[in-house]
N, C-alpha and C positions, 0 to 999 in steps of 0.2 A: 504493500500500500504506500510506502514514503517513498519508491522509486516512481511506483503512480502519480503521484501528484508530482513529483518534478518535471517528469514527461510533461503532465499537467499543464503545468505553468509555461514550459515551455513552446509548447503549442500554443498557448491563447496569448502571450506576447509575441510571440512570432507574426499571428493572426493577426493582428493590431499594427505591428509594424509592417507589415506587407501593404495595410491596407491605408496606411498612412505616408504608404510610397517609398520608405526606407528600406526595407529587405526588397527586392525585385528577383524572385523565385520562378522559374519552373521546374516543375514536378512532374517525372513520367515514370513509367512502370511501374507503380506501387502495387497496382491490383496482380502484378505478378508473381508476388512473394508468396512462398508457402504459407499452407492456412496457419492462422492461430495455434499455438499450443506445439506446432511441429519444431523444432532445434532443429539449427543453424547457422553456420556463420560467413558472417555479412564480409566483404573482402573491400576496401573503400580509396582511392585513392587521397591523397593525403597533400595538400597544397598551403592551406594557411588554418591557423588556430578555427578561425570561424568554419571550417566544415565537420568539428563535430558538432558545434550548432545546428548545423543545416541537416546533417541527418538525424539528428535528438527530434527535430523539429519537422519531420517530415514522416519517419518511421509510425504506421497507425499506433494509436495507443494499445490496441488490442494484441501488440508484437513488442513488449518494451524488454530492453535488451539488454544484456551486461556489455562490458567493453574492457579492454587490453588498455592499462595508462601507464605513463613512465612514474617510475615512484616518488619523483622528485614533487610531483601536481600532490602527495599525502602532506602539505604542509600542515602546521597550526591551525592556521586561517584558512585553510578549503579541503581539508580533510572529507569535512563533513558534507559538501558540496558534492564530491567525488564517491563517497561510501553510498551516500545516496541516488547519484547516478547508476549502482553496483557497478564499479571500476573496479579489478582486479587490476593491484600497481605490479609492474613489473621492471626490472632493474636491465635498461639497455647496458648493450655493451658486454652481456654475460650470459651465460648460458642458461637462463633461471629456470630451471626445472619445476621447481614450485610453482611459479605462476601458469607456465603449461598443466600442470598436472590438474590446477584448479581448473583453468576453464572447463579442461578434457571433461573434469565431475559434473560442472555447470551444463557444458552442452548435455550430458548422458542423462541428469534431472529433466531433461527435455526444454531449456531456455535458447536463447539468441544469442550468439555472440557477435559482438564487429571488433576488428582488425583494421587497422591500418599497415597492410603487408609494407610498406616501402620503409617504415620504422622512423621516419621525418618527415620532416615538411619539404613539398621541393623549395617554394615561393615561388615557384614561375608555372608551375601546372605542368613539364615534362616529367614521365613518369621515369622513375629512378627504380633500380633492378631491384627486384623483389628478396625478400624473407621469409626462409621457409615455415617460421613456427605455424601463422594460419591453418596450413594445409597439414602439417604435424598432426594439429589438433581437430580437425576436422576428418581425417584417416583416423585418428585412433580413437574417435567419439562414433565413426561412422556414419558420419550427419554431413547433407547437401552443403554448397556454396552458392553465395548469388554474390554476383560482382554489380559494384554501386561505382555509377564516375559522375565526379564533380568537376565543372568547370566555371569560369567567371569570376572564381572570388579573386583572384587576382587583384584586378582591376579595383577593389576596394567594396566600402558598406552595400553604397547606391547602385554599383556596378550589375548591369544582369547577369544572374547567374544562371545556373541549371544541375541539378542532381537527377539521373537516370542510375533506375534501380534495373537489370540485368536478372534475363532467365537463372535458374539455379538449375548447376547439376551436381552431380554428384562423382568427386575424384576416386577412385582405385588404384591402389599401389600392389604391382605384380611382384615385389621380394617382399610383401608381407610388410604388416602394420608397426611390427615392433623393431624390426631391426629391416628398415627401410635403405634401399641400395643407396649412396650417396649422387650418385646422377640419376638416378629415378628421380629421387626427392629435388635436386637441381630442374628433372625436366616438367615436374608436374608443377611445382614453381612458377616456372617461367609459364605454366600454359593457363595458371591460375591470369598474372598477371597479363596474361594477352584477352583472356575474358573481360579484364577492366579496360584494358587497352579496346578490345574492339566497340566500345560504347562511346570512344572521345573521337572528335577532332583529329585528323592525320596529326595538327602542329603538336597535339598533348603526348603522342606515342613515346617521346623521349627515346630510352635506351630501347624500347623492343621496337622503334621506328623501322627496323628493317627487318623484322622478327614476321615471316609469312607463315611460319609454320602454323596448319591447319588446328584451331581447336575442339582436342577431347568433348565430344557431347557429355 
C-alpha cells in the first residue's frame, strides 16, 4: 500500500503537469505489457535522472514495480523516498550478489522489476553497451522481458519527449541457468539491448548502431 500511493502521487502530479504544458509526454505500448499480477522485468534505456520519472509515471498502477538503484540514492534524507518506491540498492562497480539474488526472490513472488541495463546515464540518449545482471535475473526467475525506450528528455523539462513500452518475450539460455556460458550471456545481452534499440530513432542506436543481428523472439 505505501508503494501505492507513491505511484499515486506520482501519476496525479505528473497529470497536472502535462496538462499545464510542463511535462510534454507520449505514451505508446502500454496496453502491451503482461497482464497484472504476471512478473517481469522491464529493460529501460537510461538517458537522464528524469526517466525514472517518466516510467514511475506512466507504468499502470495496476503493475507497480520494484527497481534496481545504486546504493548511494539510501541516503538520510531519501532513504525513505526510495524504500518506498521498493528500490533494491545495489552497489555499482561490484559484483553484488545480494542485490541479484533479491530481485531473483522479488520476481519468483510474482512482482515487476525495471532495470536500467546500460548501468548510467548516457546524457545524450546513444545507447551504451549493455549489463548483463537484467537478463541474469530474468533467466534465473524464469520470467519475460519487455524493452521500454525513452527518448527527448535530452533536450530538457518542456522538451517533447516519448516513452514506448516494447512486446515482451521471453530469453532462454542453452548452457543452463546457473552456470550460464560467458558468450551466451554476452550474446543474449546484446540481443536484450537490440530489443530497446529497435524501438528508438537510428540516431539513439549508439554502440549496437551497426548491430543487424536479427532478434531472439
Amino acid at each position: 500500500m505505501f508503494a501505492y500511493r507513491h505511484f499515486a502521487v506520482i501519476h496525479w502530479l505528473s497529470a497536472h503537469l502535462r496538462r499545464w504544458g510542463i511535462f510534454n509526454w507520449t505514451v505508446r505500448g502500454v496496453e502491451s505489457l503482461p497482464a497484472a499480477g504476471t512478473p517481469f522485468v522491464l529493460v529501460v534505456n537510461h538517458i537522464k535522472w528524469s526517466d525514472i520519472w517518466l516510467v514511475a509515471a506512466t507504468i499502470p498502477l495496476t503493475h507497480i514495480p520494484h527497481w534496481l538503484a545504486k546504493a548511494e540514492l539510501f541516503g538520510p534524507l531519501t532513504r525513505w523516498w526510495f524504500e518506498g518506491m521498493q528500490a533494491i540498492p545495489v552497489r555499482r562497480g561490484q559484483n553484488d550478489v545480494s542485490a541479484i539474488d533479491m530481485a531473483v526472490d522479488t520476481l519468483k513472488a510474482g512482482n515487476i522489476m525495471i532495470v536500467f541495463p546500460e548501468g548510467t546515464r548516457s546524457g545524450t540518449g546513444k545507447l551504451k553497451k549493455g549489463r548483463g545482471g537484467a537478463m541474469r535475473m530474468a533467466l534465473r526467475a524464469g520470467v519475460a522481458m519487455v524493452p521500454v525506450a525513452i527518448t527527448g528528455v535530452e533536450g530538457g523539462l518542456r522538451a517533447p519527449a516519448s516513452i514506448t513500452y516494447g512486446p515482451a518475450w521471453t530469453p532462454h539460455a542453452v548452457s543452463g541457468v546457473d552456470t550460464i556460458d560467458p558468450d551466451e550471456m554476452t550474446a543474449l545481452t546484446d540481443d536484450m539491448m537490440r530489443h530497446i534499440a529497435a524501438l528508438l530513432p537510428p540516431e539513439y542506436h549508439g554502440y549496437y548502431a551497426e548491430d543487424s543481428t536479427p532478434l531472439d523472439p
